[in-house]
N, C-alpha and C positions, 0 to 999 in steps of 0.2 A: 343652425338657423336655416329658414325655408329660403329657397331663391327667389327672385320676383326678378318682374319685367321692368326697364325703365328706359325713357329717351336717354341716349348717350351725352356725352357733353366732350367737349375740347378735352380736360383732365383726362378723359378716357385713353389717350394717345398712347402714352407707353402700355397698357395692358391686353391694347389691341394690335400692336405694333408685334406684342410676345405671340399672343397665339397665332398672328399670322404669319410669322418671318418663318416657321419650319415648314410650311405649304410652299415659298415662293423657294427656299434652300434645298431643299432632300426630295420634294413631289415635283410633277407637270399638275398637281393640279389648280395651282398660280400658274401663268405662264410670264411672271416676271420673274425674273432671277436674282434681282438683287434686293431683299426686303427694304422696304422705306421706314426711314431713318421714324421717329417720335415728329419731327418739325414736320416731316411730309404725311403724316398719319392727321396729325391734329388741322394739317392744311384741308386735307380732304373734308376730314367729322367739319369744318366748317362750309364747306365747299354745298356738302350734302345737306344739313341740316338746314341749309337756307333755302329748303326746296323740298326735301322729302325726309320721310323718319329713317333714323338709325337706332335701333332699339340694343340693350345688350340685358343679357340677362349676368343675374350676379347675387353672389351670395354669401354673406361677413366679405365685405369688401373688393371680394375674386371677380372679374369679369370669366364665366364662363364659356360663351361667346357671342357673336351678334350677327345682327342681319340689317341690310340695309336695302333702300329703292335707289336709283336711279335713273337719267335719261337714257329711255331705248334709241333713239336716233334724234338729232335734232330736226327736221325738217317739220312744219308745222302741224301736219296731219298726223304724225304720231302721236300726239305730245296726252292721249287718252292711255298710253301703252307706255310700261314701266319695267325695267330690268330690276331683279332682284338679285342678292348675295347673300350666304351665310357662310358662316363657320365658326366650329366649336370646339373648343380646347381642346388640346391631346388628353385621351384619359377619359373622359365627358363626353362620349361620345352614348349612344343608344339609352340618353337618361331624358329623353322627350325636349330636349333643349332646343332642335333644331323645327321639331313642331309647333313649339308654344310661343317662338319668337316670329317664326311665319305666320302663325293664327292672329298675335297681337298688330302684327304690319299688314295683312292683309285689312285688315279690317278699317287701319286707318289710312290705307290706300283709298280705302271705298268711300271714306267720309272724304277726300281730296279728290274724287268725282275718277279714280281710276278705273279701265274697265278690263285691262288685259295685261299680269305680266310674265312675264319669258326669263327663260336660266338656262346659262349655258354651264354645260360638265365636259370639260373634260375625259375621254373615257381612255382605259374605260375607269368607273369609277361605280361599284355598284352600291356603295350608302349612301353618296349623293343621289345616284337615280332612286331609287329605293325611298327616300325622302321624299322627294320632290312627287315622285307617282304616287305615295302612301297621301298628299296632300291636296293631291289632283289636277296634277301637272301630266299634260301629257306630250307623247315625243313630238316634233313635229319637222325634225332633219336635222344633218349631220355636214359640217363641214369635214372633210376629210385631208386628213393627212397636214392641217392649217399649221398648225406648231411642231418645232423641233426645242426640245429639252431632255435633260439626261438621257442623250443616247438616244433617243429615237424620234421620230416623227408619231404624233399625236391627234387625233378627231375629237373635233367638238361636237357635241349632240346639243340639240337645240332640244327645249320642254317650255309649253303653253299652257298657262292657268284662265280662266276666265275669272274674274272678279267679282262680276256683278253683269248682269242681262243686260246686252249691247241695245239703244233707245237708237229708233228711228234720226234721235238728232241729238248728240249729249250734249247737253249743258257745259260752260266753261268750267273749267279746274278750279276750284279751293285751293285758297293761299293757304300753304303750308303752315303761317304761321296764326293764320286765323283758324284753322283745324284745330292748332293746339289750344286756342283758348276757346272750343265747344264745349257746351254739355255731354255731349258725344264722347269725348276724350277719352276719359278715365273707364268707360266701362269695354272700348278699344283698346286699350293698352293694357287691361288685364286679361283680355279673352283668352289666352293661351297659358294662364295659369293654371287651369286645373289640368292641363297637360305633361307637367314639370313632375320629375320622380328624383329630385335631388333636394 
């Protein structure tokens, strides 16, 4: 069966909970250590959802993996600028998953009036950089030395995407949940399907 893109939902908890507890266990490249339990996974998918997309790709049932937006900083002047995450199953990796769920979220970043968002890696980490350059992220500094896990002290690389052409004066934000119910939608949520090779 072919994979598609879809909004995640609460249910989604224990599946995202799997693919991501061996990143925060055996890698730096979570910098939590202790993976969060299903209550604290589905606390979040709700946390996010009431504000930005969490998309996950999946296919006969398997969550492959997912990407989500966030707030970059709260202070009022940011709030056009948006932190992104992914991550993709162990195994799943270099099957276009992590492009085709960034192309679906970017897009409907843009229809929520986003103009700029930023990823932080871990380094070094070269298929997260590799991703994120291949998508049009570019570096734009490094925190050094910020984290200690497994044994060593860790730099984060900071990368900047443009969204959409910065306006003289932007327009307020699109409620997330009036996004989801545009005509816009559905042709944003699948932009990153022809990118999928599973």
């Amino acid at each position: 069966m072919t994979a598609t893109v879809r909004l995640a939902t609460e249910d989604d908890a224990a599946q995202v909970r799997d693919i991501y507890a061996p990143f925060c266990l055996h890698t730096p490249i979570s910098f939590e250590e202790v993976p969060p339990d299903e209550a604290e996974i589905r606390r979040r998918l709700h946390t996010i959802l009431a504000r930005f997309p969490w998309l996950v790709c999946e296919r006969s049932g398997e969550i492959l993996g997912y990407v989500y937006g966030s707030t970059h900083r709260e202070r009022a002047a940011y709030r056009w600028s948006v932190e992104v995450t992914a991550y993709v199953r162990e195994g799943q990796w270099r099957n276009g998953i992590g492009r085709a769920l960034y192309t679906s979220l970017f897009r409907l970043l843009v229809l929520q009036g986003f103009y700029n968002a930023y990823a932080g890696i871990t380094l070094p980490n070269p298929g997260s950089v590799g991703l994120h350059e291949a998508i049009g992220f570019r570096p734009i500094g490094v925190y050094t030395a910020i984290g200690f896990k497994c044994g060593s002290w860790h730099d984060v690389g900071w990368w900047q995407r443009e969204l959409q052409p910065r306006p003289a004066s932007p327009e307020p934000l699109r409620d997330f949940q009036q996004v989801r119910n545009s005509p816009e939608w559905d042709t944003a949520l699948t932009a990153g399907l022809p990118l999928l090779r599973v």
